[in-house]
C-alpha positions in Angstrom: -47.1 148.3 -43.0 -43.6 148.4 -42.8 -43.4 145.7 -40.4 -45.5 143.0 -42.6 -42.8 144.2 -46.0 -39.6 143.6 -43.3 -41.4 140.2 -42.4 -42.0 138.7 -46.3 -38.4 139.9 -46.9 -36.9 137.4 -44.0 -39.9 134.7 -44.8 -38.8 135.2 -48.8 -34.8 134.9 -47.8 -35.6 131.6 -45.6 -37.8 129.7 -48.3 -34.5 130.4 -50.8 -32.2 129.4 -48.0 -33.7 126.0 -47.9 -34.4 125.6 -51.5 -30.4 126.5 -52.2 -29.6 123.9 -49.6 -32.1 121.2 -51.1 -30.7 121.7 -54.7 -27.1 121.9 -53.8 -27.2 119.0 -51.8 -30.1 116.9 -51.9 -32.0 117.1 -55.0 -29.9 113.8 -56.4 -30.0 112.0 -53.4 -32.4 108.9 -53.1 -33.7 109.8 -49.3 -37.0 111.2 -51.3 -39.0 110.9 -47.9 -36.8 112.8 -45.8 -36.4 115.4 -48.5 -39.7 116.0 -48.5 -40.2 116.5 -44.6 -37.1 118.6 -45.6 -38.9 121.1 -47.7 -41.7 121.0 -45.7 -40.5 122.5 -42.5 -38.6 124.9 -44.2 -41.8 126.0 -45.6 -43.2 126.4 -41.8 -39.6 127.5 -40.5 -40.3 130.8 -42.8 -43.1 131.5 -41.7 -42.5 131.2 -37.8 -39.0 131.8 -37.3 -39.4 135.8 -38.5 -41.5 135.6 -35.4 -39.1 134.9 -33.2 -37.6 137.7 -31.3 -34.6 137.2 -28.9 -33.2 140.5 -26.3 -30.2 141.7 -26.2 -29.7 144.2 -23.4 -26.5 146.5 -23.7 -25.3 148.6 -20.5 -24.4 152.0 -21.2 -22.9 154.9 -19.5 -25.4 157.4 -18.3 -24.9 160.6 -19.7 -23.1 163.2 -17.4 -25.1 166.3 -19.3 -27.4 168.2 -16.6 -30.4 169.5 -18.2 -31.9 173.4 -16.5 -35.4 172.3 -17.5 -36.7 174.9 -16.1 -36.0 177.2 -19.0 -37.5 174.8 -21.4 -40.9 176.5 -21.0 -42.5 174.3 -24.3 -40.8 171.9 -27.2 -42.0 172.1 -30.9 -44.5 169.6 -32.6 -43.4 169.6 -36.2 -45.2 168.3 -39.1 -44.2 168.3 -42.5 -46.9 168.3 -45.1 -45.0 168.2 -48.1 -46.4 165.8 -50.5 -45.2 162.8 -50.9 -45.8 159.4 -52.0 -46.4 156.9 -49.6 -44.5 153.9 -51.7 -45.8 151.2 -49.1 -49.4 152.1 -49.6 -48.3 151.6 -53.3 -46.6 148.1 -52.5 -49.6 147.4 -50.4 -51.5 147.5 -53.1 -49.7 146.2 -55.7 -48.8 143.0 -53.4 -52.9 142.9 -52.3 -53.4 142.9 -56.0 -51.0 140.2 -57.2 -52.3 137.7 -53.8 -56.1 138.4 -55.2 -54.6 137.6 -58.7 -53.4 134.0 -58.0 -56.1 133.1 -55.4 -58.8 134.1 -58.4 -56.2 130.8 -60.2 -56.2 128.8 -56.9 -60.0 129.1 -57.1 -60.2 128.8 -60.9 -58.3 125.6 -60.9 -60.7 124.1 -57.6 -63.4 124.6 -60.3 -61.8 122.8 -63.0 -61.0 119.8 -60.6 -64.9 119.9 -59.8 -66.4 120.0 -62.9 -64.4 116.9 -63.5 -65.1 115.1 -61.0 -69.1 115.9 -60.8 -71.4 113.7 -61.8 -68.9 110.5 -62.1 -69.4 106.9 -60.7 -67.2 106.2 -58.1 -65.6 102.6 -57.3 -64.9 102.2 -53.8 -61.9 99.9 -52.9 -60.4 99.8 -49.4 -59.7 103.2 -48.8 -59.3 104.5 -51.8 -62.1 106.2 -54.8 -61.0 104.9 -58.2 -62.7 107.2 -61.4 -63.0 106.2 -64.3 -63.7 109.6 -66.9 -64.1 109.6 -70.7 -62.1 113.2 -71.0 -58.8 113.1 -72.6 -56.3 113.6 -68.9 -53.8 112.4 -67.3 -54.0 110.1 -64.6 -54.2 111.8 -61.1 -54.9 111.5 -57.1 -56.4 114.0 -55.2 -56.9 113.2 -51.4 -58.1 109.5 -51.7 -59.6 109.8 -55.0 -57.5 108.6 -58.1 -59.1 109.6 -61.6 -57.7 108.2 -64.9 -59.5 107.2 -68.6 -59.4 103.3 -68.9 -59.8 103.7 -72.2 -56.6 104.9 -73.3 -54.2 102.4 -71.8 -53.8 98.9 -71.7 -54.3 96.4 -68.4 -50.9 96.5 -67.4 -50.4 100.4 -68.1 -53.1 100.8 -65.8 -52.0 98.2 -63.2 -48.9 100.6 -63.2 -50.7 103.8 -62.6 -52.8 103.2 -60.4 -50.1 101.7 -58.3 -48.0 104.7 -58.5 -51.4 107.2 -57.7 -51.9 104.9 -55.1 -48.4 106.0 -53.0 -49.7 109.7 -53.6 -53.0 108.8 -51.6 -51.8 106.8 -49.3 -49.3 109.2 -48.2 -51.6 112.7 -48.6 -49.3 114.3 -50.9 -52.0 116.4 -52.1 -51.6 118.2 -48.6 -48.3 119.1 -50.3 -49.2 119.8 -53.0 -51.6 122.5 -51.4 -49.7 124.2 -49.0 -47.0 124.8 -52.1 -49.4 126.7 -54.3 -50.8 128.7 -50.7 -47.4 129.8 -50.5 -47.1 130.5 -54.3 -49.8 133.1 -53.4 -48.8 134.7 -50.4 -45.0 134.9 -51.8 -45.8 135.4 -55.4 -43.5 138.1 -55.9 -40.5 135.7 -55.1 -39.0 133.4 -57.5 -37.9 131.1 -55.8 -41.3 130.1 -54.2 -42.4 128.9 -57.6 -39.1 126.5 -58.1 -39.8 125.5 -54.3 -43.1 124.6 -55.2 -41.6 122.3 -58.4 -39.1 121.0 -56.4 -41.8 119.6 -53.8 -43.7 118.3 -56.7 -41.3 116.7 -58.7 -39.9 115.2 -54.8 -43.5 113.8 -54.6 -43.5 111.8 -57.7 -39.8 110.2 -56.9 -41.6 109.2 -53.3 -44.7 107.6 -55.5 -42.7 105.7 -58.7 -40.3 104.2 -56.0 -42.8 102.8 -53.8 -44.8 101.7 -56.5 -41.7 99.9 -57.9 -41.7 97.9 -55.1 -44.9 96.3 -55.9 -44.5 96.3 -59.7 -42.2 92.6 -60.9 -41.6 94.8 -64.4 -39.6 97.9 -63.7 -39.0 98.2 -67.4 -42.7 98.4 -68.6 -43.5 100.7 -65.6 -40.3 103.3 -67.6 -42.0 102.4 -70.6 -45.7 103.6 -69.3 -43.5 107.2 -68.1 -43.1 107.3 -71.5 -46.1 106.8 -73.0 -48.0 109.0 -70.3 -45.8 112.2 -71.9 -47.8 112.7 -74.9 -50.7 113.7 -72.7 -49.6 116.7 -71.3 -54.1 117.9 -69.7 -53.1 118.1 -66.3 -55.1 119.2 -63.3 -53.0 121.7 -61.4 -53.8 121.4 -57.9 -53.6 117.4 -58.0 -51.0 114.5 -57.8 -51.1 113.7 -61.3 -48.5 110.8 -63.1 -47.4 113.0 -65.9 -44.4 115.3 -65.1 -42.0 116.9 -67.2 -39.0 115.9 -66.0 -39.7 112.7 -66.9 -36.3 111.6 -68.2 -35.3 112.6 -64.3 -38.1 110.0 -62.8 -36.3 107.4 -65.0 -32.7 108.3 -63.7 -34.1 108.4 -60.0 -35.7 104.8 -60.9 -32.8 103.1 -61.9 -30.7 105.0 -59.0 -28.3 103.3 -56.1 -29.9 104.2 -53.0 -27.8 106.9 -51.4 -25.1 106.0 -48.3 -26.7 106.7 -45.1 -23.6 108.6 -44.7 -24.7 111.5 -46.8 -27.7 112.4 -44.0 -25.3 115.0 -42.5 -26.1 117.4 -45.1 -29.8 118.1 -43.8 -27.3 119.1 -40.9 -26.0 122.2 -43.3 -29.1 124.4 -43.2 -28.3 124.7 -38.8 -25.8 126.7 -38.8 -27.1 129.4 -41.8 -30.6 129.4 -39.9 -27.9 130.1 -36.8 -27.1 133.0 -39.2 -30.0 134.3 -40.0 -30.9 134.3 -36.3 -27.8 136.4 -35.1 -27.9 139.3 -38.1 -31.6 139.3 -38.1 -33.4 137.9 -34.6 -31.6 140.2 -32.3 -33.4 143.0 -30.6 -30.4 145.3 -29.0 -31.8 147.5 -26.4 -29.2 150.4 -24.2 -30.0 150.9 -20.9 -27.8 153.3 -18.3 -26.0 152.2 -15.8 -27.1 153.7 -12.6 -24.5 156.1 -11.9 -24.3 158.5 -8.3 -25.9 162.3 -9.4 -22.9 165.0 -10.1 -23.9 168.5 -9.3 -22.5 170.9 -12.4 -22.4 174.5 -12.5 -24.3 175.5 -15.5 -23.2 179.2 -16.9 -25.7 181.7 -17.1 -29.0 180.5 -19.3 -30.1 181.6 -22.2 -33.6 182.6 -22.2 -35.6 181.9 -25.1 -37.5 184.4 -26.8 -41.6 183.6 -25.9 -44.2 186.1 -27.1 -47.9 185.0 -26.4 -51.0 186.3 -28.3 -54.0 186.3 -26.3 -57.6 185.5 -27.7 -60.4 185.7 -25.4 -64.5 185.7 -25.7 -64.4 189.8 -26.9 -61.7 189.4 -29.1 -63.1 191.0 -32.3 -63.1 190.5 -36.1 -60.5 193.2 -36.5 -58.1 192.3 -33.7 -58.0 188.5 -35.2 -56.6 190.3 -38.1 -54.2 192.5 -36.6 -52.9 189.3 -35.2 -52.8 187.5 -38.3 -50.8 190.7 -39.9 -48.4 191.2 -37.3 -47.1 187.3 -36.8 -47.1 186.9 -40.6 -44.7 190.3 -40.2 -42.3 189.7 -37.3 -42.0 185.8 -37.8 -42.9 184.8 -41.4 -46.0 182.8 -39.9 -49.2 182.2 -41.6 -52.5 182.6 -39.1 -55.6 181.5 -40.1 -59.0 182.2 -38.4 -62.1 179.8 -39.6 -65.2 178.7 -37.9 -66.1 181.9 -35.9 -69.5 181.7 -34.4 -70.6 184.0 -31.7 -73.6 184.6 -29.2 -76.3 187.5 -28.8 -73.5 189.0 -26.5 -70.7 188.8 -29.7 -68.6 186.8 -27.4 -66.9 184.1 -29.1 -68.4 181.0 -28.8 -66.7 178.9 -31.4 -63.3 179.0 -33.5 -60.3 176.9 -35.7 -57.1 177.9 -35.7 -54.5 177.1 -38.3 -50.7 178.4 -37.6 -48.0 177.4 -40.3 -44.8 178.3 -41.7 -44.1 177.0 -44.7 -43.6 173.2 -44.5 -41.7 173.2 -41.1 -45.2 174.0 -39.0 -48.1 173.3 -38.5 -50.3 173.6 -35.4 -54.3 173.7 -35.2 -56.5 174.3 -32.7 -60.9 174.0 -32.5 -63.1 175.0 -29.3 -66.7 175.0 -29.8 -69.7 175.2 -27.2 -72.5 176.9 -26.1 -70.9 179.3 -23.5 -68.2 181.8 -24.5 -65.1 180.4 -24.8 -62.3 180.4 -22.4 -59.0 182.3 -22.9 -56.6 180.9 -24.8 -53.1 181.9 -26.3 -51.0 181.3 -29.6 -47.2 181.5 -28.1 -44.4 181.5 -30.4 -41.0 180.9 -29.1 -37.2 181.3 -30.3 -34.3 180.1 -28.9 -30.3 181.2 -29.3 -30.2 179.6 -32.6 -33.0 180.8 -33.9 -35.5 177.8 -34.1 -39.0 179.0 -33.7 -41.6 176.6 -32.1 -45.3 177.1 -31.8 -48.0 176.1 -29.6 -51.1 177.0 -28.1 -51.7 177.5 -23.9 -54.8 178.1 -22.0 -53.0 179.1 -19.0 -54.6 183.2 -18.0 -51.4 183.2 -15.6 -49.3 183.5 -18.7 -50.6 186.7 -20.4 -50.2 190.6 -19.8 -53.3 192.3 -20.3 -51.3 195.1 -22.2 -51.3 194.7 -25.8 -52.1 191.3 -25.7 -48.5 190.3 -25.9 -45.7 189.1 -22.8 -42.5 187.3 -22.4 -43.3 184.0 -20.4 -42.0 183.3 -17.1 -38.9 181.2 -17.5 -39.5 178.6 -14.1 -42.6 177.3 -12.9 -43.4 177.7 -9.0 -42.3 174.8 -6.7 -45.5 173.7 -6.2 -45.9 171.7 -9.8 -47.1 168.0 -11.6 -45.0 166.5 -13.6 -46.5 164.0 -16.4 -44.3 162.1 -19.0 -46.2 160.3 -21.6 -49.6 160.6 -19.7 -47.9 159.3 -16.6 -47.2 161.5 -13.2 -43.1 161.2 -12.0 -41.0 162.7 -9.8 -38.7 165.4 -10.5 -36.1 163.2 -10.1 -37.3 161.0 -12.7 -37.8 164.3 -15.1 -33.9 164.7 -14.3 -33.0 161.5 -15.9 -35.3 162.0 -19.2 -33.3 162.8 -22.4 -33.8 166.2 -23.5 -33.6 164.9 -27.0 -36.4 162.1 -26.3 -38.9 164.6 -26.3 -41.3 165.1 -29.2 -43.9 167.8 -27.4 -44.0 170.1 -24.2 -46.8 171.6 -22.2 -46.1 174.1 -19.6 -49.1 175.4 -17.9 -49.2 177.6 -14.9 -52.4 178.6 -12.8 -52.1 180.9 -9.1 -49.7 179.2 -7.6 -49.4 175.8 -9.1 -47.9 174.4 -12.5 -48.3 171.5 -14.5 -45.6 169.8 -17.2 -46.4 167.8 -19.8 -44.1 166.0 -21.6 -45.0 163.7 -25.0 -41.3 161.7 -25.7 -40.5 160.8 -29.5 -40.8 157.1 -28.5 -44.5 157.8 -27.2 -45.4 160.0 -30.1 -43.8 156.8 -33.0 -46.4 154.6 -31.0 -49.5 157.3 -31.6 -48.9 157.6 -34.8 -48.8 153.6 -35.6 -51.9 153.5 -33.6 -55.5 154.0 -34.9 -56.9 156.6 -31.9 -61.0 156.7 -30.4 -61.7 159.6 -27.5 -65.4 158.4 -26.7 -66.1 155.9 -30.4 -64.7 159.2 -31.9 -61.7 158.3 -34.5 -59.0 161.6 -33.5 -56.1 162.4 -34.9 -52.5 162.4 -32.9 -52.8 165.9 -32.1 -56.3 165.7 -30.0 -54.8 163.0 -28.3 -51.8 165.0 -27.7 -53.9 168.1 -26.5 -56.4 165.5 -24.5 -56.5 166.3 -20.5 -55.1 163.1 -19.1 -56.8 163.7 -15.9 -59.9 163.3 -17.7 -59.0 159.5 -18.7 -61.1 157.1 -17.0 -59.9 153.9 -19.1 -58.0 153.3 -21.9 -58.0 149.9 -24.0 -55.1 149.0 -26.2 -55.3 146.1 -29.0 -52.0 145.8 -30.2 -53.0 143.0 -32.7 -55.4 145.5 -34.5 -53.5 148.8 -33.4 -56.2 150.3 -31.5 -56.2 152.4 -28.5 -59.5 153.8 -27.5 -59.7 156.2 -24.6 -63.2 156.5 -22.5 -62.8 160.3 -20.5 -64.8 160.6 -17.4 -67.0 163.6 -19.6 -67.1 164.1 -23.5 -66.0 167.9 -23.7 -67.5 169.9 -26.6 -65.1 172.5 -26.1 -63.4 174.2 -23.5 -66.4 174.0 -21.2 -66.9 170.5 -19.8 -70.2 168.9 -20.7 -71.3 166.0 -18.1 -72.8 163.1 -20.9 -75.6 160.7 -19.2 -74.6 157.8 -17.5 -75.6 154.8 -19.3 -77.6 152.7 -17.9 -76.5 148.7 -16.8 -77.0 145.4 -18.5 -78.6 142.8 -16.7 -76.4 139.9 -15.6 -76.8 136.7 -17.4 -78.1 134.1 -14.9 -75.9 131.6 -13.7 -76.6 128.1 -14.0 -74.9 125.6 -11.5 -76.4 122.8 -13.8 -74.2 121.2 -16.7 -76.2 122.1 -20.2 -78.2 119.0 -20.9 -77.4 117.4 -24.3 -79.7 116.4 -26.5 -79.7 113.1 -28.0 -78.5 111.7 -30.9 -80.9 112.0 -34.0 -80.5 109.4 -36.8 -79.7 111.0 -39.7 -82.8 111.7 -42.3 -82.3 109.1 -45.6 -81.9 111.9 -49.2 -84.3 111.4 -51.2 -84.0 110.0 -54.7 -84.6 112.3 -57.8 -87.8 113.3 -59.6 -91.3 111.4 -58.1 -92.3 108.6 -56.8 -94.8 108.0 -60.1 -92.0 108.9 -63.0 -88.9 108.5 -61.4 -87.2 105.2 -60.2 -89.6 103.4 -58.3 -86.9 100.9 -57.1 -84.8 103.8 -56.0 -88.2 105.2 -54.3 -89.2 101.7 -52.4 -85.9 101.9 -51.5 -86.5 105.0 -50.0 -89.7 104.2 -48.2 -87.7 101.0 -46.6 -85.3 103.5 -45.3 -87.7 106.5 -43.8 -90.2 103.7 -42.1 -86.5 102.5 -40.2 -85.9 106.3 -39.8 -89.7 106.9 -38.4 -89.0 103.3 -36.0 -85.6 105.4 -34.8 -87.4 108.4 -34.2 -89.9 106.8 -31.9 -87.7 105.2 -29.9 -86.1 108.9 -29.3 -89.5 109.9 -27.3 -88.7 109.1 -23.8 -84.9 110.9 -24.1 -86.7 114.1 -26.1 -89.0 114.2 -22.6 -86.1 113.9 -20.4 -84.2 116.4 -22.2 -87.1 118.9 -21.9 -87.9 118.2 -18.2 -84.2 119.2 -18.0 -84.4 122.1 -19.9 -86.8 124.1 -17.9 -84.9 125.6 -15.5 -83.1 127.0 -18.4 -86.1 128.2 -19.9 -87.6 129.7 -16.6 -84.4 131.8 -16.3 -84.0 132.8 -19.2 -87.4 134.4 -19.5 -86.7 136.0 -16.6 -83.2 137.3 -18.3 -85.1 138.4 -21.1 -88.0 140.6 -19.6 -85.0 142.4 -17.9 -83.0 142.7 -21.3 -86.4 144.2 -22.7 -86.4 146.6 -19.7 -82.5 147.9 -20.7 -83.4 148.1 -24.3 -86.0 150.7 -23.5 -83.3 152.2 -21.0 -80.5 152.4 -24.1 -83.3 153.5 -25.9 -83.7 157.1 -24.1 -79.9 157.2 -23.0 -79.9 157.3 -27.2 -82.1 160.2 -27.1 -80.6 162.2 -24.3 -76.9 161.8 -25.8 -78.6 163.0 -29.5 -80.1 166.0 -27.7 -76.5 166.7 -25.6 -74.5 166.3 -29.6 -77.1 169.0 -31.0 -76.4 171.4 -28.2 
C-alpha cells in the first residue's frame, strides 16, 4: 500500500514538473505540434520513469564485534496490538472512492456523447463522418466523426468549422483528449493534472485553427466565427469541440509571428530536472562488507540469561494449567491463557490454544490439535542482564527437568547441530557473519545428542508480513509460518506481482502428530499434435436485416435484402469443397481428443474420491 502512495507522489511531482516547464516556457510559443508531443510524453514519462530503479552499491567496513551465539538460546517475537488506525487503508479508500467518482463522469459523459450521436444520418466524405443534429451544440470531432447544427450558422461559418474540426480528426486529437481525462482520474487528487489536462486541450485547438488557417483565404471572418461560436457554450466533454474559453487567446495565437527556431532549446530544460529527480529519488543504496580476515577476541565472562521453562504434557491437568497461569502472572507480570482443551477417554490432552501476553509488548500463541495425545511442549520465558523478557514456546523433551515442571536451559548446544537462517541451512561460519541485530525470531531446539537453530532475520520477517501466506490452500498467519517445520517444505511458489507465497509440505499436520494426506491422483497429458491447426475458411459475412417485415415494412429495403442473402447463399456454396477439406483435416484432432477426454472422465472420478478421502482425513 505504501509503495503505490510513494509511486502517485513521484508520478504527481513529474506531471507538475512538465506542466511548470510547459507554462514557463512554452505556452506562448507558436511550435503548437511539438508542444503537444511535449505534454504527451511527459504524461508517459510519469508514469514509467517512477519505475525505474538504478543500484548503488556502497562498500562498508565489516564490523569487528564477535558475537558468543551460543548464549543466545532464543530472540523475542514482539507484537504490538495496540489499536491504531491504519491511515493508508483510510487513503486507500478515500483515493478508490474519488477514482470510482470521476470514472462514474468518464462514463456519464461517453453516454451523453451517445445519445447524441444515435440515431443520426451520417455523410461520408473521404475519410471523414460529417453530422448534421438539430440540438442546440457546439460544433465538435470525435475520432473521424465531426458533428455540428447547419442550422445555426451561415455557409461560410460552416466552411470555417468544419475546416478547423477537420485538423482535430485528421490528427486524432481525441486520443488526447482521452488519455488527459484517464489521467484526470487516476491523479484526481492533484491539481495540476486538471490544468495539465487544459493546457493539452487549449494546445490542441492552436494546432487545429492554424492549420485550418492555412486553407481558409479570410483569416478575419474565421476570428469573427471564434466569436460568434462563444455564445454557445453546450459542449460535449470528452470531444474536440470549436468553442473554448480562452478564446481571446486562439485570436492572439492566430495573429502570432511564428517563433525563432532558436527558442527549441527550451524543451531541452526539463533534462536536467528529470536528471534531478532521477538522482534524489531513483537511487537504490545498498552496504555490503568488505571481506575482511577473521580476528579472534577474548570475550569476558558471559552473562547467562535467565530461562525458566514450563512444561505441559498429555496428563497435565485442569488444576496444574492454572497454577501455571497464577504463578507466571506472579513472578513475571505475564497473562496465560488456556482455551480449547479437549481430551480423550484416557483424560490425556488431545487438543489446546495457548495465549501468553504482557500488556502490549507480547504476544505469543500457540494451537495443537489431533486425535492422539499431544506431545510435550513448553512455554519458556527468558531474561537477560537488562531485564528484557522474551517468550516462546519449544517442543524439545531434552530441555525440561521433570522436577516441578520448571529448569534453567542449557546455555550451548552440542557440536553436532543444523543451522537454518531464513529457512535456509548455513555453515557456522556463515551464522558468524549474521548481525545479531538482523534478527527478528530464534529457535533453539535440542534432542539426544543433536541440535537445531533457527533463525527468522528482520529483513525475512518485513517480507512475510507484505506477503499474503497459503500452507496447503490454507490462508496462515506470519506466525504459523514462522513456527512451520521447514523440512517439511516440498515447494514453495512466490508471485511477487500479487504478493503470494503458497507453501505445499510434504504432509498437512493436524497437530503435533503428522498425518500422511492422499496422494492425488495425475492428469492426463494433453496429446500432442505434430500437425499445424487447420484453419477454417473465410465465411462471408451474413447481410442485417432491415427492420419490421417483409409485408409492412420497406419492401425496397427487403428486395434489397433478398438480392444480398441469394449472393450470400451463392458464397456459401462455393465454401463446400474447403468446409470438407477442413473436416477431413480435423479428424485426427477429433480422434485424439476423444481419446483425451475418456481419460479426463476417468481422473474426474479419480479427484472425485481423492475429494472424499481428504473430507474424511479433515473430520478426523
Amino acid at each position: 500500500m505504501e509503495t503505490l502512495f510513494i509511486y502517485l507522489f513521484k508520478s504527481s511531482g513529474l506531471i507538475g514538473l512538465f506542466y511548470l516547464s510547459y507554462h514557463i516556457l512554452l505556452r506562448k510559443e507558436t511550435f503548437f505540434n511539438s508542444n503537444r508531443w511535449f505534454l504527451l510524453a511527459g504524461l508517459i514519462t510519469s508514469v514509467l520513469l517512477p519505475l525505474v530503479v538504478f543500484t548503488k552499491i556502497v562498500w562498508v567496513d565489516p564490523s569487528p564485534t564477535t558475537i558468543d551465539w551460543s548464549n543466545i538460546p532464543m530472540t523475542t517475537h514482539v507484537e504490538n496490538e495496540a489499536f491504531e488506525i491504519n491511515w493508508y487503508l483510510v487513503l486507500a479508500i478515500v483515493y478508490s472512492i474519488g477514482i470510482l467518482a470521476f470514472l462514474v463522469k468518464f462514463a456519464f459523459d461517453f453516454f451523453s456523447l451517445s445519445k447524441i450521436l444515435k440515431g443520426k444520418t451520417i455523410q461520408h466524405q473521404a475519410d471523414f463522418k460529417f453530422i448534421d443534429v438539430n440540438e442546440n451544440v457546439s460544433p465538435f470531432s470525435y475520432f473521424n466523426s465531426i458533428v455540428y447544427n447547419s442550422s445555426l450558422y451561415s455557409e461560410t461559418e460552416l466552411e470555417n468549422i468544419l475546416e478547423h474540426e477537420k485538423v482535430h480528426s485528421a490528427q486524432n486529437h481525441t486520443i488526447d483528449v482521452l488519455i488527459s481525462r484517464l489521467f484526470c482520474v487516476v491523479f484526481w487528487f492533484n491539481p495540476i493534472v486538471w490544468l495539465y489536462k487544459n493546457a493539452i486541450a487549449q494546445n490542441l485547438e492552436f494546432i487545429a485553427d492554424s492549420e485550418a488557417s492555412k486553407t481558409i483565404s479570410d483569416k478575419k471572418a474565421y476570428q469573427l466565427t471564434l466569436l460568434k461560436i462563444t455564445t454557445q457554450e453546450n459542449c460535449v466533454a470528452i470531444t474536440n469541440h470549436f468553442y473554448q474559453s480562452l478564446i481571446k487567446k486562439r485570436i492572439v495565437m492566430l495573429n502570432k509571428n511564428q517563433s525563432n527556431k532558436r527558442n527549441s532549446w527550451k524543451y531541452l530544460f526539463v533534462l536536467p530536472l528529470l536528471g534531478v529527480f532521477v538522482f534524489l529519488f531513483q537511487i537504490e543504496v545498498i552496504a555490503q562488507e568488505k571481506e575482511a580476515e577473521q580476528t579472534v577476541v577474548e570475550n569476558s565472562k558471559p552473562v547467562k540469561n535467565s530461562v525458566d521453562v514450563y512444561k505441559i504434557n498429555k496428563n497435565t491437568s485442569d488444576a496444574e494449567l492454572k497454577e501455571k497461569t497464577k504463578l507466571l502472572k506472579e513472578k513475571y507480570d505475564v497473562t496465560l491463557t488456556f482455551s480449547n482443551i479437549e481430551r480423550n477417554s484416557k483424560n490425556e490432552l488431545i487438543a489446546i490454544k495457548v495465549d501468553v501476553k504482557k500488556g502490549k509488548e507480547i504476544t505469543k500463541k500457540m494451537a495443537t490439535k489431533g486425535t492422539e495425545a499431544i506431545k510435550t511442549f513448553g512455554i519458556i520465558i527468558s531474561k537477560n542482564e537488562n531485564g528484557l523478557l522474551t517468550v516462546d514456546f519449544g517442543s524439545d523433551d531434552g530441555v525440561f527437568n521433570s522436577k516441578n515442571n520448571i529448569v534453567s536451559a542449557k546455555d550451548a548446544l552440542p557440536a553436532d547441530k543444523e543451522i537454518y537462517i531464513d529457512g535456509a541451512k548455513v555453515s557456522q561460519e556463515e551464522l558468524d557473519k549474521l548481525d545479531p541485530n538482523e534478527i527478528e525470531s530464534m529457535d533453539v531446539t535440542k534432542k539426544s545428542d543433536k541440535g537445531t537453530i533457527r533463525i527468522v532475520t528482520k529483513k525475512f520477517s518485513k517480507t512475510i508480513n507484505d506477503n499474503v501466506i497459503y500452507i496447503n490452500d490454507e490462508k496462515v498467519d506470519k506466525n504459523e509460518l514462522l513456527l512451520l517445520d521447514q523440512n517439511t517444505i516440498e515447494k514453495m511458489d512466490v508471485n511477487k506481482a500479487g504478493k503470494i507465497i503458497r507453501i505445499t509440505t510434504k504432509t498437512i499436520h493436524q497437530s503435533e502428530d503428522n498425518i500422511d494426506i492422499p496422494a492425488p491422483p495425475t492428469p492426463p497429458t494433453p496429446p500432442a499434435f505434430t500437425l499445424k491447426n487447420p484453419k477454417p475458411p473465410v465465411f462471408p459475412k451474413a447481410p442485417k436485416a432491415p427492420k419490421g417485415d417483409p409485408i409492412n415494412g420497406d419492401k425496397k429495403a427487403w428486395k434489397e435484402f433478398e438480392i444480398k442473402m441469394e449472393d450470400f447463399n451463392k458464397k456459401m456454396e462455393a465454401l463446400e469443397p474447403q468446409m470438407k477439406e477442413f473436416d477431413k483435416q480435423m479428424e485426427p484432432f477429433n480422434t485424439a481428443m476423444e481419446a483425451f477426454e475418456k481419460k479426463m472422465k476417468t481422473y474426474e472420478l479419480q479427484m472425485e474420491d481423492y475429494e472424499t478421502k481428504m473430507k474424511a482425513e479433515i473430520r478426523k
